[in-house]
Each structure stands twice: as C-alpha cells, then as structure tokens.
LUMVOZA-567782 format. One record per residue (C-alpha): residue number from 0; residue in three letters; x, y, z. Coordinates in Angstrom, 1 decimal, decimal comma. Each point is the difference from the previous one (the first is absolute). Last residue first. Example, Ala and Ser with C-alpha at 12.3 -4.5 7.8 and 13.67 -1.06 7.14 Angstrom:
! LUMVOZA-567782
<zadren resi="1" resn="SER" xx="13,7" yy="-1,1" zz="7,1"/>
<zadren resi="0" resn="ALA" xx="-1,4" yy="-3,4" zz="0,7"/>
***
This chain:
! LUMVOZA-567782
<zadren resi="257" resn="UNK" xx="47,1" yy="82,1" zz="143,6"/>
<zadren resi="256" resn="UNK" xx="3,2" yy="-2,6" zz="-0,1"/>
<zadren resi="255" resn="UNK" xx="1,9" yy="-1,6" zz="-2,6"/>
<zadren resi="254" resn="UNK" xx="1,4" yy="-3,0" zz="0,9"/>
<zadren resi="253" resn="UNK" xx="3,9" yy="-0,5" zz="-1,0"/>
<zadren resi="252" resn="UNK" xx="2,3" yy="-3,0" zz="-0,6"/>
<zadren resi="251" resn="UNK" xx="-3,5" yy="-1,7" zz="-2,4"/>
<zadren resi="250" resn="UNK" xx="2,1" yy="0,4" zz="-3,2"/>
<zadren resi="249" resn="UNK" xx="-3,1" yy="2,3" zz="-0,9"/>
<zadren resi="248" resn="UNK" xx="0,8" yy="2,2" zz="3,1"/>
<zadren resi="247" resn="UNK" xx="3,8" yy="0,1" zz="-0,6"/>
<zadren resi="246" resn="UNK" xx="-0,4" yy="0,8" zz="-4,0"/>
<zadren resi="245" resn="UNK" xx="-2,3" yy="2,9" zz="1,1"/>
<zadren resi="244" resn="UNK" xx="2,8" yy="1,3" zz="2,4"/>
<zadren resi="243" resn="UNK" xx="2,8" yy="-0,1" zz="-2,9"/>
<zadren resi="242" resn="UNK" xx="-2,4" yy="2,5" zz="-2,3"/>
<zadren resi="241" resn="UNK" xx="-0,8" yy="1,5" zz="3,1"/>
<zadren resi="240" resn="UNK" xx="4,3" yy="0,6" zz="0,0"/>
<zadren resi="239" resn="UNK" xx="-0,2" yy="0,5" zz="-3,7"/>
<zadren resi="238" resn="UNK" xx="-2,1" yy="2,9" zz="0,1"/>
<zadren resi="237" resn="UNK" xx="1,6" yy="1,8" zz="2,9"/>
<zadren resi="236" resn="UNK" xx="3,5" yy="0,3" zz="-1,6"/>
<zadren resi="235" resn="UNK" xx="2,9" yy="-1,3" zz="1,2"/>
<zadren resi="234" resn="UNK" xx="2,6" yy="2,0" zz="2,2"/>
<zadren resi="233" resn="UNK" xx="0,0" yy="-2,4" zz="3,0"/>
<zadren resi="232" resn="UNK" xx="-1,1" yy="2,1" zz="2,7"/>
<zadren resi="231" resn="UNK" xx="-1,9" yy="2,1" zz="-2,5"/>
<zadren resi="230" resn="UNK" xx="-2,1" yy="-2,8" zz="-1,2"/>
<zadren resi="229" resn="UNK" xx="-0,6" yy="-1,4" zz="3,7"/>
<zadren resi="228" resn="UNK" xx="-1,2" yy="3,4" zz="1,0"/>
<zadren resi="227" resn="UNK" xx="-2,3" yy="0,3" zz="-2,6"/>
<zadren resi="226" resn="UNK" xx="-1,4" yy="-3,2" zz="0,0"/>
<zadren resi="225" resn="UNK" xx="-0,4" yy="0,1" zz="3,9"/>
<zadren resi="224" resn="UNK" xx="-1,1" yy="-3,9" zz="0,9"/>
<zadren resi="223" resn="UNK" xx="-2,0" yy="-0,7" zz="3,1"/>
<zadren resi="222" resn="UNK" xx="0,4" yy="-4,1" zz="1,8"/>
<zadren resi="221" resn="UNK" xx="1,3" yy="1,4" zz="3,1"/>
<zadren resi="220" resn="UNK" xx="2,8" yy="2,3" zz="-1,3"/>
<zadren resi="219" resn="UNK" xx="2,7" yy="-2,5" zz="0,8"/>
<zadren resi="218" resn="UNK" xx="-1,6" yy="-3,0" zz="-1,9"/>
<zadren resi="217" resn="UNK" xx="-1,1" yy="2,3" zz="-3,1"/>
<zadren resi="216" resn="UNK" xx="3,3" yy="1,4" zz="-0,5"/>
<zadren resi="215" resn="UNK" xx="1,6" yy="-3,3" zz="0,2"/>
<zadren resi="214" resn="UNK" xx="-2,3" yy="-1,3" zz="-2,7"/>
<zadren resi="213" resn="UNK" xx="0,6" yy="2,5" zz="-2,5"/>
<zadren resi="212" resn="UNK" xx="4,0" yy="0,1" zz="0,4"/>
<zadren resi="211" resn="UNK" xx="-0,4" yy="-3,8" zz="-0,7"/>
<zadren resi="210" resn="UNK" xx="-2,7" yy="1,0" zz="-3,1"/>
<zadren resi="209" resn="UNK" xx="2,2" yy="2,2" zz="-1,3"/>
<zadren resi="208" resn="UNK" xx="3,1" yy="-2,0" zz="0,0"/>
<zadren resi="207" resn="UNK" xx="-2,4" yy="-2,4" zz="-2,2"/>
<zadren resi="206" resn="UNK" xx="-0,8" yy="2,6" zz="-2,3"/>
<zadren resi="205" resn="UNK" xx="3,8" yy="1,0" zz="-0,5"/>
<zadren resi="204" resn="UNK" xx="1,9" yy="2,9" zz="1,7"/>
<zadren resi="203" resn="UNK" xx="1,7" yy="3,1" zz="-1,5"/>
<zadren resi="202" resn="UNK" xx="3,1" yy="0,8" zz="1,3"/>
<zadren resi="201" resn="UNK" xx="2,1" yy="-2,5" zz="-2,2"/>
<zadren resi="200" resn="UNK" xx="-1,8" yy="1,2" zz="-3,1"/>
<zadren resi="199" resn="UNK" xx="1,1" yy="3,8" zz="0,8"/>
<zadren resi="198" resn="UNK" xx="3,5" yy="-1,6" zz="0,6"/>
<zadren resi="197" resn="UNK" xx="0,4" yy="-1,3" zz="-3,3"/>
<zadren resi="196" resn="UNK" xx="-1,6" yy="3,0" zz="-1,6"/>
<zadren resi="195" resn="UNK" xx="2,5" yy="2,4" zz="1,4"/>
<zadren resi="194" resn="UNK" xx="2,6" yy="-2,4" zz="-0,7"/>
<zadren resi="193" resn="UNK" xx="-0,5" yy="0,2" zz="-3,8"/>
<zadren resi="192" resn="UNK" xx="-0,2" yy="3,8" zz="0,7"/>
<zadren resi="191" resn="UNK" xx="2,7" yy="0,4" zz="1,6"/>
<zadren resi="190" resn="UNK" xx="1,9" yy="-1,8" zz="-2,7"/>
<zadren resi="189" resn="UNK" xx="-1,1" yy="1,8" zz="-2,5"/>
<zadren resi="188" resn="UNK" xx="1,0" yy="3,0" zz="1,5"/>
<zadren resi="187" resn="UNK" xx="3,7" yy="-1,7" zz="0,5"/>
<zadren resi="186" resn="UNK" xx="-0,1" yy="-0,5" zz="-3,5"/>
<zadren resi="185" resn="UNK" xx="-0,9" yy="3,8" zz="-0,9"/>
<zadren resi="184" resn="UNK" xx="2,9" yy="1,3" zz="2,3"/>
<zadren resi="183" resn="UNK" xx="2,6" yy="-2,3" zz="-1,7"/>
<zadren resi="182" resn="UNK" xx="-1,0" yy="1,4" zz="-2,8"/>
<zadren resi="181" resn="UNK" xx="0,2" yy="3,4" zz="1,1"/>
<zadren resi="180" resn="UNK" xx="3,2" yy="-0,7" zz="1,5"/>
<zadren resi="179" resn="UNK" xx="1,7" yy="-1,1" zz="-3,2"/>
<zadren resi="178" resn="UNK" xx="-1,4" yy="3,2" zz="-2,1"/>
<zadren resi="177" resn="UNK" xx="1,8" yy="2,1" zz="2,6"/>
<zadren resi="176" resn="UNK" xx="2,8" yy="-1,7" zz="0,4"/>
<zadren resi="175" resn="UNK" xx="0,3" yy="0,3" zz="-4,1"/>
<zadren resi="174" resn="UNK" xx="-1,0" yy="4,1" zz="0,2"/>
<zadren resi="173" resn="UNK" xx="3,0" yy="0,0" zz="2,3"/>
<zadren resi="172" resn="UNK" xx="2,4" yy="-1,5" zz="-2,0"/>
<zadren resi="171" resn="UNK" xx="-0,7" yy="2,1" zz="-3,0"/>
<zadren resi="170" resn="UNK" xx="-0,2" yy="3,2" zz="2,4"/>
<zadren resi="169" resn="UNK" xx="3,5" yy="-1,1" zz="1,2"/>
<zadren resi="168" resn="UNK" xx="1,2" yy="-0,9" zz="-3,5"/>
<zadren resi="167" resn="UNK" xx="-1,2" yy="3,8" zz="-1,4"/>
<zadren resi="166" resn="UNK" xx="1,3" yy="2,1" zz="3,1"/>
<zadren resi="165" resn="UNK" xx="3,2" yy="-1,9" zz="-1,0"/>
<zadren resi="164" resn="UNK" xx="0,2" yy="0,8" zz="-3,1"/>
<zadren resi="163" resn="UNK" xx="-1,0" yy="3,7" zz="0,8"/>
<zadren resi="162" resn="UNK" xx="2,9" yy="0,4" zz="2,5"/>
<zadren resi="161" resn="UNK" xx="2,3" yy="-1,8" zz="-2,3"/>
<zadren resi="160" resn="UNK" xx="-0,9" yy="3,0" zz="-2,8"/>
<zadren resi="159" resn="UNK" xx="0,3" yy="2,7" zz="2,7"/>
<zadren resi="158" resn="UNK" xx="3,8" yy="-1,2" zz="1,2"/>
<zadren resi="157" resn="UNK" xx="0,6" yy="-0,3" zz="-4,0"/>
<zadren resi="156" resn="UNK" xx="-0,8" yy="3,7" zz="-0,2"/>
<zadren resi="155" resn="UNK" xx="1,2" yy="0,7" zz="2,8"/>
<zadren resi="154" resn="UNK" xx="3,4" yy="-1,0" zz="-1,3"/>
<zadren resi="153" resn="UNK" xx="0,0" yy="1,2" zz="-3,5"/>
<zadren resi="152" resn="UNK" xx="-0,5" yy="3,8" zz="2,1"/>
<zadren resi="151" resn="UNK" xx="3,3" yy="-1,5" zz="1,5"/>
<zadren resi="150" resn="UNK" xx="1,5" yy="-1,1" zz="-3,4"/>
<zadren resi="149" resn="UNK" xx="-0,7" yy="2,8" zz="-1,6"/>
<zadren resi="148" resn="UNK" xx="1,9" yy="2,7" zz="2,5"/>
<zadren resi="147" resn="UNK" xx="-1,6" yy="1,6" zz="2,3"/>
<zadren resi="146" resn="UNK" xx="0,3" yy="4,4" zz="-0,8"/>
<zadren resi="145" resn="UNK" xx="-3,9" yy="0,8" zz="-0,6"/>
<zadren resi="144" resn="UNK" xx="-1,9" yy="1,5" zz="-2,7"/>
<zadren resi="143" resn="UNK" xx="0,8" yy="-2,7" zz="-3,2"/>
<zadren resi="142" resn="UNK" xx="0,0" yy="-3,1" zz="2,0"/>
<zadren resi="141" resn="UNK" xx="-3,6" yy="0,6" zz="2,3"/>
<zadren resi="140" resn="UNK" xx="-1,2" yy="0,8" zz="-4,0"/>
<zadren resi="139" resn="UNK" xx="1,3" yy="-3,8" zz="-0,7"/>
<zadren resi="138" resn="UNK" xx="-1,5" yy="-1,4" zz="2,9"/>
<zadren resi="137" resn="UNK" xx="-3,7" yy="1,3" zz="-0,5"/>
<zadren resi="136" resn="UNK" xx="0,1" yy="-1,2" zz="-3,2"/>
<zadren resi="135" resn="UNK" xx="1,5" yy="-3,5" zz="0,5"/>
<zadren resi="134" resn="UNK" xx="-2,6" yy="0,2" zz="2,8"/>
<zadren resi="133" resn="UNK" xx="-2,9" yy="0,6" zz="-2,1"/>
<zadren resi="132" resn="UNK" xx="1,7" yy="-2,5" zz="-2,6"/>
<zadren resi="131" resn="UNK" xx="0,2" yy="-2,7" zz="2,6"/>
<zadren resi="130" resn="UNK" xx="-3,7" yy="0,4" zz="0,8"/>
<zadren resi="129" resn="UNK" xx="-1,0" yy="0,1" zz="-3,9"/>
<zadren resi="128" resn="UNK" xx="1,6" yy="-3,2" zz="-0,4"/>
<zadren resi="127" resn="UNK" xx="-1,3" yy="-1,6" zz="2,9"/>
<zadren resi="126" resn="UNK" xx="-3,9" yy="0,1" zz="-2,1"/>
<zadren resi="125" resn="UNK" xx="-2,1" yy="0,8" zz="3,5"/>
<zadren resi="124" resn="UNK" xx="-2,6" yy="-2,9" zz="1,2"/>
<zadren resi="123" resn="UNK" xx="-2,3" yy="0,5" zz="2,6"/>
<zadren resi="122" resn="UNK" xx="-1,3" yy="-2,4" zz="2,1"/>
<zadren resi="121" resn="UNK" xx="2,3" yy="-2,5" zz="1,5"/>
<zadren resi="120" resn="UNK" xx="2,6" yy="3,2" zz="-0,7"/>
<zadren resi="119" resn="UNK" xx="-1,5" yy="2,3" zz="2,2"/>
<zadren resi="118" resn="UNK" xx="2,6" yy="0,1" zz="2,4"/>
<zadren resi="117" resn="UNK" xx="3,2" yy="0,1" zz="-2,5"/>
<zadren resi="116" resn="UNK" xx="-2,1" yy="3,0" zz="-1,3"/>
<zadren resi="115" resn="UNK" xx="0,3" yy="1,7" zz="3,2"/>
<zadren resi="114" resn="UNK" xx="3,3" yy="-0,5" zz="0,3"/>
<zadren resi="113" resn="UNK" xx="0,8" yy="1,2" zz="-3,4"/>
<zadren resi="112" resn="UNK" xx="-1,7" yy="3,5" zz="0,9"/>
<zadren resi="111" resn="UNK" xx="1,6" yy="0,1" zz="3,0"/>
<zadren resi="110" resn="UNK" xx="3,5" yy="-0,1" zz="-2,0"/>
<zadren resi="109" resn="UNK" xx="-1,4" yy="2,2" zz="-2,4"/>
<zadren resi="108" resn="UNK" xx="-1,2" yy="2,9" zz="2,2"/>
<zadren resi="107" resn="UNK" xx="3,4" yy="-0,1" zz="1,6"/>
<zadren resi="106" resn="UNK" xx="1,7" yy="0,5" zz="-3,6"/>
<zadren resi="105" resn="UNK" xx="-2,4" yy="3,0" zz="-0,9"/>
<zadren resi="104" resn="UNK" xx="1,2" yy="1,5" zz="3,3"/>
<zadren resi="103" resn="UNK" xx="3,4" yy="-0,1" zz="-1,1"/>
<zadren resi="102" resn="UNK" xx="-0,6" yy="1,6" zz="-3,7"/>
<zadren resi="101" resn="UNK" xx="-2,2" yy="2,5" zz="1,6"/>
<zadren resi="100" resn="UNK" xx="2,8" yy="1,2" zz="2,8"/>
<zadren resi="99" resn="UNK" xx="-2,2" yy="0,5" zz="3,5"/>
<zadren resi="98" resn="UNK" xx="0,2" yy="3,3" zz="1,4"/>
<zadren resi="97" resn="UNK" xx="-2,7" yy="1,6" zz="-2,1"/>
<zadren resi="96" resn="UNK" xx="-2,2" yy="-2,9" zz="0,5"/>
<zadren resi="95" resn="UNK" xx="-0,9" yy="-2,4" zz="-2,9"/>
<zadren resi="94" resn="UNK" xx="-3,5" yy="-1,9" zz="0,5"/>
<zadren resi="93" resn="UNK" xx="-1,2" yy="-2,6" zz="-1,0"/>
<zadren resi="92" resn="UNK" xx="-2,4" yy="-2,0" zz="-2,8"/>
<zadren resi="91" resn="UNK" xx="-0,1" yy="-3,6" zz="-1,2"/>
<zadren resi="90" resn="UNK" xx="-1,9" yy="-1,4" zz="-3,0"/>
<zadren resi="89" resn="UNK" xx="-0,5" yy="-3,5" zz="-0,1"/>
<zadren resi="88" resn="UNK" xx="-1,5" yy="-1,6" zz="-3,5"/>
<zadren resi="87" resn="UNK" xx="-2,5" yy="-2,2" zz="-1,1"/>
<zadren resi="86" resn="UNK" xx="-2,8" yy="-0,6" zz="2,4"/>
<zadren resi="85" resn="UNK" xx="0,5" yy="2,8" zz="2,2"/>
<zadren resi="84" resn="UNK" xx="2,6" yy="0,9" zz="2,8"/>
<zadren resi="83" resn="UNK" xx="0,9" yy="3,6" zz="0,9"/>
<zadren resi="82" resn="UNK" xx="2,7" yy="0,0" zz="2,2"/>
<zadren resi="81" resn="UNK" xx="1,0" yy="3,4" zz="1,8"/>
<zadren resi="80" resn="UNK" xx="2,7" yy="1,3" zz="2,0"/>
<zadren resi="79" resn="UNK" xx="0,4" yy="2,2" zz="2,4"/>
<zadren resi="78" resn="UNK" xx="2,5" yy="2,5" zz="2,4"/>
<zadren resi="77" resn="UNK" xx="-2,2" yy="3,2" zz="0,2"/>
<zadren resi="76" resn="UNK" xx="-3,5" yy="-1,2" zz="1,4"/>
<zadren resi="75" resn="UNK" xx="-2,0" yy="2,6" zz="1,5"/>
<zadren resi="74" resn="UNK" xx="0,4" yy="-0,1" zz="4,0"/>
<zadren resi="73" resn="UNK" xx="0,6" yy="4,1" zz="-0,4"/>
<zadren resi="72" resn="UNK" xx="3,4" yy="-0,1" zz="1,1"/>
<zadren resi="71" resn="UNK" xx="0,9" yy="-2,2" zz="-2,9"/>
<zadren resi="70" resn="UNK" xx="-0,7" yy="-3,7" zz="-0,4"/>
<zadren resi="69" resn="UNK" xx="2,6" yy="-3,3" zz="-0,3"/>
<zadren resi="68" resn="UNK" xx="0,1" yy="-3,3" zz="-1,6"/>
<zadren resi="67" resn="UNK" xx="-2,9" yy="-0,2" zz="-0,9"/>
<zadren resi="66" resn="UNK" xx="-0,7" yy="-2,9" zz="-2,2"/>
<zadren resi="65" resn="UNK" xx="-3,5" yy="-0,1" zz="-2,0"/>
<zadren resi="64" resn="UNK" xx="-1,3" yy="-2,9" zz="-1,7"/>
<zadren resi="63" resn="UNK" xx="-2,9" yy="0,4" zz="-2,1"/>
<zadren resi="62" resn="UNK" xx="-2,0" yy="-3,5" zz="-1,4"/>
<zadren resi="61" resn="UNK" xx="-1,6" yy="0,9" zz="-3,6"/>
<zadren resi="60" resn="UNK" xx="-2,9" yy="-0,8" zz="-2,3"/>
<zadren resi="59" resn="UNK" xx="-3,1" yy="0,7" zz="2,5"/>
<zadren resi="58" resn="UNK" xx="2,5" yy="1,2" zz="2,8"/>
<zadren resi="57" resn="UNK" xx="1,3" yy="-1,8" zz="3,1"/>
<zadren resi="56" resn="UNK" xx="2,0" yy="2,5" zz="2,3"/>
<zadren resi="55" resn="UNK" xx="3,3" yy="-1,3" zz="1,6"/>
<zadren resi="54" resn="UNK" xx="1,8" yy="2,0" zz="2,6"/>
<zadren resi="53" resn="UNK" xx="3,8" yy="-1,3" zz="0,2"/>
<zadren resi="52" resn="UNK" xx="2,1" yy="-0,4" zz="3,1"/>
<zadren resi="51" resn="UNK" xx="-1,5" yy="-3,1" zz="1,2"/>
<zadren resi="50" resn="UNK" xx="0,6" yy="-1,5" zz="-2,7"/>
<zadren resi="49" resn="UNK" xx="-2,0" yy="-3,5" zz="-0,3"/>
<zadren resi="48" resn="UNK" xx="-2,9" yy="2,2" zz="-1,4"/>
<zadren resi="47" resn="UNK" xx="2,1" yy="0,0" zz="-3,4"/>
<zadren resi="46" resn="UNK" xx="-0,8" yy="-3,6" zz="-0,1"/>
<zadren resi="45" resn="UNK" xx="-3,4" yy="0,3" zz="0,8"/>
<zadren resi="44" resn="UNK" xx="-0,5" yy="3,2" zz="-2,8"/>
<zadren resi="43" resn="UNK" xx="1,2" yy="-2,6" zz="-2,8"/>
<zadren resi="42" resn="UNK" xx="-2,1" yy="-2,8" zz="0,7"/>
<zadren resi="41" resn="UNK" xx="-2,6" yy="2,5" zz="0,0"/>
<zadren resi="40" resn="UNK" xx="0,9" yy="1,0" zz="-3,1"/>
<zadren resi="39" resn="UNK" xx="-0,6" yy="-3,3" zz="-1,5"/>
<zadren resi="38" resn="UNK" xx="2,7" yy="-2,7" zz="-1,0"/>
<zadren resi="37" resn="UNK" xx="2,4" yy="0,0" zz="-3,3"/>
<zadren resi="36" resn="UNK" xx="0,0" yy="4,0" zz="-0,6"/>
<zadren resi="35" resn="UNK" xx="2,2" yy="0,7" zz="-2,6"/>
<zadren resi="34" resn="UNK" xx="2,7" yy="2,3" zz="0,1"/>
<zadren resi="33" resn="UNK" xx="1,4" yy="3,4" zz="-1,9"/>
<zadren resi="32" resn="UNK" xx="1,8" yy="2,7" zz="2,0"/>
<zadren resi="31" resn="UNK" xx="-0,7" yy="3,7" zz="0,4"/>
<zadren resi="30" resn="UNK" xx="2,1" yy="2,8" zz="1,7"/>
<zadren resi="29" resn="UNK" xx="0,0" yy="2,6" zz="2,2"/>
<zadren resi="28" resn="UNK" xx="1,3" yy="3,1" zz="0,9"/>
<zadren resi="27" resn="UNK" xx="-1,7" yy="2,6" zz="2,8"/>
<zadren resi="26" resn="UNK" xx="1,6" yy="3,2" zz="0,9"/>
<zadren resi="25" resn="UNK" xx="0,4" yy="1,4" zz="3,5"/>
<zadren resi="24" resn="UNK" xx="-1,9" yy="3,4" zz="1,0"/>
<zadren resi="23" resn="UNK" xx="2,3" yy="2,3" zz="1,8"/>
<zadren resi="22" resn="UNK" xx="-0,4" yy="2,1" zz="3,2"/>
<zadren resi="21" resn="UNK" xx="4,0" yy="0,8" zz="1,2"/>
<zadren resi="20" resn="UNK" xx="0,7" yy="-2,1" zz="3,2"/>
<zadren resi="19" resn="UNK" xx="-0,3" yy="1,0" zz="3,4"/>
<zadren resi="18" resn="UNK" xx="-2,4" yy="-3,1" zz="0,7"/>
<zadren resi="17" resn="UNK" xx="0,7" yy="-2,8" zz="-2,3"/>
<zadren resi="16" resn="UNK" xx="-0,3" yy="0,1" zz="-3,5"/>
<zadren resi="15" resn="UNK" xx="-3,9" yy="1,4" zz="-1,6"/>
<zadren resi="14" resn="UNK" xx="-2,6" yy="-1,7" zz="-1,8"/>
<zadren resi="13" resn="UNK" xx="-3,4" yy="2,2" zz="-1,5"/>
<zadren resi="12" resn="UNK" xx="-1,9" yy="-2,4" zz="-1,8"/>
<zadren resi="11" resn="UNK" xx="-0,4" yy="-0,7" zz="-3,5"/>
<zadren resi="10" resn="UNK" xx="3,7" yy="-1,9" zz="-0,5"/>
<zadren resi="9" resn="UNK" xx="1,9" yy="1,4" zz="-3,4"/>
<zadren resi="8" resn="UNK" xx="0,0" yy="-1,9" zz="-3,1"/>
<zadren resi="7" resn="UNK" xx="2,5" yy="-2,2" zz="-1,2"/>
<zadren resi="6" resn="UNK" xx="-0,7" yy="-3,1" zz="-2,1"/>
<zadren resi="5" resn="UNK" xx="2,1" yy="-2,9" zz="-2,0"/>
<zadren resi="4" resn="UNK" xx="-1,6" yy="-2,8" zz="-1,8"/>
<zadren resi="3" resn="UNK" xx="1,7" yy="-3,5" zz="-0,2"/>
<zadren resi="2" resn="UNK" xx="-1,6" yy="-2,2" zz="-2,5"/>
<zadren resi="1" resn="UNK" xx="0,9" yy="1,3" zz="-3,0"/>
<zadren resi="0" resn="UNK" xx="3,9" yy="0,0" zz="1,0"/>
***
C-alpha cells in the first residue's frame, strides 16, 4: 500500500473527557491518500464551505477542514478530525478518545472521509482503488477484534461502497445541472442585453421628434427656450438639441432673437 501512510502522534493540547472524568490526553491517527487536483483549491475550499459543520481555512498549498464533533470542559476540541488537502494527496488527522475503540473510530473517520471525497469529486480526483483498500483495511482489522461475523462487517462494507457510488452519480448529475443552467444563464444575458439596446433606441427620439418637442416648448414658454431644461426633460444631450435649434432657424421655423 505505497500510497496509504499511517500516523499516530499524540494531540498538543491539553484535552480532557467530560466533567468527573479521569484527565487524559487522546491520541491522534491519521492517514494519507494520493489524488490529483483537477480544479483550483479554491474550488476545493467552496465546496467544503457547503458544510456547515466544517471550518475551512484556505492555505498557500493546502485547504484545512476541521470537524468537531465534540470539546472537553475546557472548550478545547476533543472529538475532531482533520483533512488536509494539497495538490497531490489528502492527509486526514483525528482523534482517538480513551473511551472510543481505535479500530471503530478509525471506521467512522472513513466513512466521513469518503463522503467528503464524493463532494469534491468535480474537482479532485482520488484513484478508487486506494479508497476501497483503506476500507478493505479498515474492515478486516474491525473482523479480527470484534465478534460480527464476515458477512456483516462484508455488509457495511458494501452499504459504504453504494453510499460512495451514489455520492459519485449525484455529484456527476449535479455538476451537469449546473453546467446546463449556466448556459442557460449566459443566453438569457445576451438576451437582455439585445433588448437592452432595442429599447434604449426606442427611447431615444429622432431630429424631427426633436424639432416637434422643440416647437411646442417654445409656443407655451412665450417664444423662450431652456436648453438645459429641455435636454434633461428628454434625456438628450445639450449639444445636439442647439444643434437641432440651429437647423430650425436656418430652415426659417425659428427666428433668432437679440
């Protein structure tokens, strides 16, 4: 298994079990998985964002994913688990309280972890052979420490490995909805904008609307003419509409006045 690293190391801080419990400090396990990144990281940390139970932090190289699950009587996390994602590979940290057996909680920390790789799968890419054989390893050390037969520890097995398939088609099916209604989103854009334009040429009027518009103004403001006032009234700009009232005095409709 050359891809698949293994770690245990004990957690820096000072965690505890519930109140009236013995002080003890959980151990941390972890574990490393090859992938390839197929969008950006920040594709990566949305995604994850979608939880509303994780806390993402954006790195350089890396998005961190932290699920707590529980803290001690101090407020320091005690119940956690942590994923690690780079470029090439996903490494995943948690911890293993004293009351909790490792082999079980080792099995939890998979199932999330397959779940959260069934999420990132428009972006990130893991090789499903090394998933099965994580679980295939988790599963067979679940069969040599506790008394379930084969054939149920077989059976949540299989139970995890239809979960992931389907995880996998829904986020497939998704990511093509997705792609459809951003399409259809960028058409209807265009669209707008085509009618945008149509309508901006409807509002604006020709020269010889001008000169009608002109003309009344001038009758019911006793022969005086406001160019600003008139431009802003009709949205058009001042130069044009002296250009307009020029054309009126040289076609002999308007005499200019000292």
């Amino acid at each position: 298994m050359a891809d698949i690293q293994s770690t245990v190391k004990n957690v820096p801080q000072k965690s505890v079990t519930p109140q009236n419990a013995e002080l003890h400090v959980p151990k941390v396990d972890g574990f490393k998985v090859k992938g390839v990144l197929k969008g950006s990281l920040k594709e990566v940390s949305d995604l994850l964002r979608t939880l509303s139970f994780l806390e993402v932090a954006q790195e350089k190289e890396a998005v961190n994913a932290v699920y707590v699950e529980s803290r001690d009587i101090n407020k320091s996390p005690y119940l956690f688990s942590i994923l690690k994602i780079k470029e090439d590979e996903i490494e995943v940290l948690y911890s293993i309280p004293n009351e909790i057996a490792p082999k079980k909680r080792k099995l939890d920390v998979i199932r999330y972890f397959v779940n959260i790789i069934s999420l990132l799968e428009p972006v990130y890419k893991m090789d499903n052979k090394l998933v099965y054989q994580l679980l295939e390893n988790v599963i067979k050390e679940m069969g040599e420490s506790v008394t379930l037969d084969y054939s149920k520890l077989y059976t949540s097995y299989d139970t995890i490995k239809k979960d992931m398939e389907d995880m996998r088609k829904k986020t497939s099916r998704l990511a093509e909805e997705n792609k459809a209604l951003t399409t259809r989103n960028y058409d209807l854009k265009n669209k707008s904008d085509e009618l945008m334009l149509e309508l901006k040429d409807l509002q604006s009027l020709s020269d010889d609307a001008i000169k009608a518009k002109l003309q009344e103004w001038i009758i019911e403001h006793n022969g005086e003419i406001n160019v600003n006032e008139f431009a802003k009234l009709y949205k058009i700009g001042e130069t044009r509409v002296e250009q307009v009232l020029n054309r009126l005095v040289s076609e002999g409709y308007l005499q200019a006045t000292q």
